[in-house]
C-alpha positions in Angstrom: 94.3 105.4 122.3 96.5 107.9 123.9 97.1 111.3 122.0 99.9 111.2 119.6 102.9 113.3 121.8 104.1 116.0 119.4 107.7 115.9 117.9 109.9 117.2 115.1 110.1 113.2 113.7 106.1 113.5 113.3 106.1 116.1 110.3 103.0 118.9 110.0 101.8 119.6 106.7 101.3 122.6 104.2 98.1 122.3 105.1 98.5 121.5 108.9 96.6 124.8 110.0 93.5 124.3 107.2 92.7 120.9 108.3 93.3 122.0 112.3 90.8 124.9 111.3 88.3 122.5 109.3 87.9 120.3 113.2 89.3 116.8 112.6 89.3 114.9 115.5 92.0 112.2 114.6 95.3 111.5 113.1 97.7 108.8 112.2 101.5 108.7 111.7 101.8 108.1 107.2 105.3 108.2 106.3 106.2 110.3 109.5 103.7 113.1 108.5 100.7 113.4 110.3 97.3 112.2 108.6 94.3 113.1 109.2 91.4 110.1 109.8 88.3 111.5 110.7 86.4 114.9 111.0 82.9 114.7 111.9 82.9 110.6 112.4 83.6 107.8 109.9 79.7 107.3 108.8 79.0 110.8 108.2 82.6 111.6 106.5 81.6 109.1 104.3 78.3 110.0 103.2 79.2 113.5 102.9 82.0 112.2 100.3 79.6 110.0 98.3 77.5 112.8 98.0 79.6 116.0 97.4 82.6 117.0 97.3 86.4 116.6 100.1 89.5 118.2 100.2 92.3 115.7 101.8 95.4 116.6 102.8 97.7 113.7 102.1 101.0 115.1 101.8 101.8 111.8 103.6 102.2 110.3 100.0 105.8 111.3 100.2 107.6 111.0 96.8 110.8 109.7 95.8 112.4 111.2 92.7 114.3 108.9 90.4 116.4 111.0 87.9 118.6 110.5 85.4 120.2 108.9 82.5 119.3 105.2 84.4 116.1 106.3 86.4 114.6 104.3 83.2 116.9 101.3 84.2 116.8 101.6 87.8 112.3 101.5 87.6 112.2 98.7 85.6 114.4 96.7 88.2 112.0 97.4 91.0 109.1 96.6 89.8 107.1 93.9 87.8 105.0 96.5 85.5 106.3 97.0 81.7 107.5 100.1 82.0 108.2 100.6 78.5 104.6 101.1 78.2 104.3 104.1 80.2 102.8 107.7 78.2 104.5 110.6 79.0 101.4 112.2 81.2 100.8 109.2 82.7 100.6 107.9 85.9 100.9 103.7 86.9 100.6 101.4 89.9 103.6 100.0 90.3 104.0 97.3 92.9 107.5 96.8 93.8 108.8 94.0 95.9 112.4 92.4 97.2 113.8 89.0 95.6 111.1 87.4 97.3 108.8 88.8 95.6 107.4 89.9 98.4 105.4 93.7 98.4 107.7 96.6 99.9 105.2 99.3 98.6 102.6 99.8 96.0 103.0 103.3 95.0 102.0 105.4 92.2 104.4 106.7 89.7 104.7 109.9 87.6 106.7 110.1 84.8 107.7 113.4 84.6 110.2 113.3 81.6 111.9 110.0 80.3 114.4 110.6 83.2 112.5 111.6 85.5 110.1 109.6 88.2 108.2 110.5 90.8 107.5 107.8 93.3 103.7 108.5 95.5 104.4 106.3 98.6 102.2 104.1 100.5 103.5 103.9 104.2 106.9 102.9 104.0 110.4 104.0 103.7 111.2 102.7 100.2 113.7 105.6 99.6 116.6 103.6 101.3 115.7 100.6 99.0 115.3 102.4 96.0 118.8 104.4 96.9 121.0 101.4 97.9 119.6 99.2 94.8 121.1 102.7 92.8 123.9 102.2 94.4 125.1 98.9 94.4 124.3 98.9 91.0 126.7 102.2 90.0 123.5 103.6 88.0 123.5 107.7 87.0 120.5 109.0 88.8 119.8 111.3 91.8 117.5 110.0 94.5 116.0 112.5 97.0 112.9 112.8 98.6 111.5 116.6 96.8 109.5 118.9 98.8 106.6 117.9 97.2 103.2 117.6 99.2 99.9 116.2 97.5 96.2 117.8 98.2 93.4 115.6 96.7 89.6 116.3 95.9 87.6 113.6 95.9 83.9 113.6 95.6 80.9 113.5 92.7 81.6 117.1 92.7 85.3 117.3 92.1 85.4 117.8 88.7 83.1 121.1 88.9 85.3 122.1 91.9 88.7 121.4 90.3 87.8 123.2 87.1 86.6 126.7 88.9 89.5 126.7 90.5 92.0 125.4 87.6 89.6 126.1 84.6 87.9 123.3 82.1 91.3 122.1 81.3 91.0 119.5 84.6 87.7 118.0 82.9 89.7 116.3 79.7 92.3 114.6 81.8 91.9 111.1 81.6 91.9 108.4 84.4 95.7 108.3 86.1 96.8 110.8 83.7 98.0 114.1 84.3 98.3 117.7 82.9 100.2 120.6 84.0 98.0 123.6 85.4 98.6 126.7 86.7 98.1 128.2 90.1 99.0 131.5 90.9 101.5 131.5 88.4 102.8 128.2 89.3 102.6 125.0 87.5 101.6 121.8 88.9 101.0 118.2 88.0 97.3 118.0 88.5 96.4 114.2 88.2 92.8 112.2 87.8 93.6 109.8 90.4 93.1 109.3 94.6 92.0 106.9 97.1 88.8 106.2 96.7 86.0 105.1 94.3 83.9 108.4 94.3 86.4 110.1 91.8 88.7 113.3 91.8 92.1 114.2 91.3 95.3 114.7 93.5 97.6 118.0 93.1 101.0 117.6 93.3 101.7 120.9 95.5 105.8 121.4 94.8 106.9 124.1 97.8 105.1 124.7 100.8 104.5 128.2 100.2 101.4 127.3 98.2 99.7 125.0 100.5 97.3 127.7 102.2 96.3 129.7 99.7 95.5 126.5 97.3 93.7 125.0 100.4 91.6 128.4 101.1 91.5 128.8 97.1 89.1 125.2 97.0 87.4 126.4 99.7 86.2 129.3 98.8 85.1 128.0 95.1 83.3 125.5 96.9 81.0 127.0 99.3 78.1 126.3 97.9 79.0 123.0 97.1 79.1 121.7 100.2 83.1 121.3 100.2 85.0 120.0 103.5 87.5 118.9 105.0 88.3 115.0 104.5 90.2 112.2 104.3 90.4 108.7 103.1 87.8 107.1 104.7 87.6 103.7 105.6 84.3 102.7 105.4 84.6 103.9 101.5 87.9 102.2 100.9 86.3 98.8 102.4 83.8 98.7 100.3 85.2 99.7 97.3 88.6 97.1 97.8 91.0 99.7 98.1 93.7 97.7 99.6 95.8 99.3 102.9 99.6 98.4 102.7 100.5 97.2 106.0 97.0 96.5 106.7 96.0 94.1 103.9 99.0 93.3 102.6 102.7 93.2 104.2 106.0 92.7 102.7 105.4 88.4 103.5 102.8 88.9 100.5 103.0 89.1 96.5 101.1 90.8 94.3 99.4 88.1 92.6 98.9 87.3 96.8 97.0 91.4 96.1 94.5 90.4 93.3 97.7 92.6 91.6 98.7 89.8 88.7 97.9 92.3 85.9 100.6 94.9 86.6 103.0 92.1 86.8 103.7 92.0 83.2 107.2 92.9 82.5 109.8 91.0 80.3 112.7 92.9 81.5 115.0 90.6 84.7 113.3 92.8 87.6 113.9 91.6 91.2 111.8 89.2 92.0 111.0 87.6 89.0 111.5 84.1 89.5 109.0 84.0 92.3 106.3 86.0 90.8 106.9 83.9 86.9 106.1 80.5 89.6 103.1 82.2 90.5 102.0 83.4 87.4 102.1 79.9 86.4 100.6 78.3 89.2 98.4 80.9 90.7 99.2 82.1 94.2 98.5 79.7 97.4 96.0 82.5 99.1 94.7 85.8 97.6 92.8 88.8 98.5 89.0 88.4 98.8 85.7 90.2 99.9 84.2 88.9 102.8 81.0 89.9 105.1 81.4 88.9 109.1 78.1 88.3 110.8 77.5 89.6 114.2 78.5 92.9 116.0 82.1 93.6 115.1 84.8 95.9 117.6 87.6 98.0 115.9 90.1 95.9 113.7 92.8 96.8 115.3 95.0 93.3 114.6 95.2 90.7 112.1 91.8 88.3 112.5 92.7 84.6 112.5 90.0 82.6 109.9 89.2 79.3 110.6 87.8 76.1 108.9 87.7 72.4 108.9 90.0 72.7 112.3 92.9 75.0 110.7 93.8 78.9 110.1 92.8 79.3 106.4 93.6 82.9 106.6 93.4 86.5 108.0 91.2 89.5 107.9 93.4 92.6 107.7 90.5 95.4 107.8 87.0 95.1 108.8 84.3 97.7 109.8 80.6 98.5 109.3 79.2 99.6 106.0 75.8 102.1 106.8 74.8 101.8 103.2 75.1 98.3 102.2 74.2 97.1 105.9 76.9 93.9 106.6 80.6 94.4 108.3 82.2 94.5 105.2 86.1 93.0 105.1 89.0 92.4 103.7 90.9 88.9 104.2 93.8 87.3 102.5 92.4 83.6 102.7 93.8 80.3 101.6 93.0 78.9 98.3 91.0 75.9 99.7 88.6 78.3 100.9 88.3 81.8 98.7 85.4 80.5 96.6 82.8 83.0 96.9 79.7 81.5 99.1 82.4 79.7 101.9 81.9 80.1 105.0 84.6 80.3 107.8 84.8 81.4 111.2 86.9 84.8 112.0 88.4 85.1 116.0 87.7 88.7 117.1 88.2 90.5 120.2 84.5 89.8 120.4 84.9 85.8 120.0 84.4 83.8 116.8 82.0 84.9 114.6 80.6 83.6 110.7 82.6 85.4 107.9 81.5 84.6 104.1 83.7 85.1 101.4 81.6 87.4 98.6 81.7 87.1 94.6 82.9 90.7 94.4 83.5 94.3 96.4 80.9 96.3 97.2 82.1 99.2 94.7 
């Protein structure tokens, strides 16, 4: 692909010149912010993260701050997930869709204070929605995207990392939970959460004036833990079922379409409902399954047709080659007719039709 022509539209990062420095070789357009994809090339990125310990910049996870008297009000319209539910230090998946039911984004959010939200994007501009469902509605909150720029640490290693750098405190938070730590002076939701399998945390870096000297501050406490410069890697994300909104999953899917029934528990009238209660009911008419596609496989740049018994009985969204459990690993949103683990179909690649299998479970 051509290079990616520079512009004001395509945001830098805090941490633009650390990952520059560190040699990646690729970037994407997240939320209009650059992200990185790969450093020294997808297999040995994600070795090295299996085995030690990354720094990621994804500041791309832009937020959206919901607060005020109604932010309480205004969540539990646009999204499925009993929000009621919610700790105070927590953090929870919250898929929200349109009155289709149909995904918009799948972010994270952070409750802050009880009227106060922090929304952690996928790639999508959910802030209009968000702000015109405020406003049609006449509800008391402020919504405004805050200069607010996450840095995640992901590894086996991250704990020992995190804590010589934030103290012990880091160790005792608990699985999308949060604490407030200090970093020169300043404190910062620190959260046990990210996206992948390998564990680690993501820093909620409020101001961009911190963004170097955090970045060289992990760096320098990890030198002789083999710390680098990484990224969510999609050989690790594949495997482990880490789904890709846009990629896996589009607005013309539900979450129980996801595998995302569970956080689709709420009794309050969200948007949406009625759909997602039919399907709750009835199960969904194709889901989100694990597949492995024989042959030699090219990038996975489009949607992959699956085929059986003469008809399209699906899609593969993502699909690439897995070095440590040795099959093309994918992920396909297929038909109900066929997601038994053991079928077989046939996918259409750029590299013709080849054998795809759905599989009992992920790899991770």
């Amino acid at each position: 692909m051509a290079n990616i022509f520079p512009s004001r539209r395509i945001r830098r990062t805090p941490f633009f010149k650390g990952v520059e420095a560190a040699g990646v070789k690729g970037y994407t357009v997240y939320n209009h912010m650059l992200l990185a994809t790969v450093f020294e090339s997808l297999e040995y990125d994600c070795a090295h993260l299996k085995e030690h310990v990354q720094v990621w910049d994804v500041s791309c996870e832009r937020q959206v701050s919901i607060k005020g008297p109604d932010a309480l009000r205004l969540m539990k319209l646009i999204s499925p997930r009993d929000m009621d539910r919610m700790a105070d230090d927590q953090c929870y998946y919250v898929p929200t869709v349109d009155h289709n039911g149909g995904m918009l984004n799948d972010p994270v959010a952070v409750k802050l204070a009880a009227d106060h939200y922090w929304l952690s994007l996928a790639d999508g501009d959910l802030l209009q929605f968000v702000l015109g469902i405020a406003i049609a509605k006449g509800f008391d909150v402020d919504i405004e995207e805050p200069d607010v720029s996450p840095l995640a640490v992901q590894g086996p290693k991250a704990d020992d990392l995190m804590a010589r750098v934030f103290g012990d405190a880091v160790r005792d938070i608990r699985f999308f939970r949060y604490k407030r730590l200090a970093f020169q002076g300043v404190e910062l939701v620190v959260a046990r959460s990210g996206w992948s399998k390998q564990g680690g945390f993501e820093i909620y870096v409020e101001g961009a004036d911190l963004g170097m000297p955090l970045w060289d501050a992990l760096f320098a406490a990890g030198e002789d833990m083999h710390v680098r410069a990484g990224c969510p890697n999609t050989i690790e994300r594949i495997e482990s079922g880490l789904l890709s909104y846009g990629n896996d999953m589009t607005r013309g899917n539900t979450p129980y379409e996801c595998g995302l029934g569970k956080f689709c528990n709420s009794p309050e009238d969200y948007i949406g409902k009625a759909v997602l209660a039919e399907q709750a009911a009835n199960g969904p008419a194709r889901q989100i399954r694990p597949l492995v596609i024989g042959g030699a496989i090219p990038p996975c740049l489009d949607a992959w047709p699956l085929f059986a018994d003469g008809r399209q009985v699906g899609q593969v969204g993502s699909a690439i080659f897995s070095p440590e459990f040795g099959v093309n690993a994918a992920i396909g949103m297929v038909d109900r007719s066929h997601w038994v683990p053991g079928t077989v179909m046939e996918v259409e690649t750029p590299a013709g039709m080849l054998p795809a299998t759905v599989q009992e479970r992920f790899w991770r």
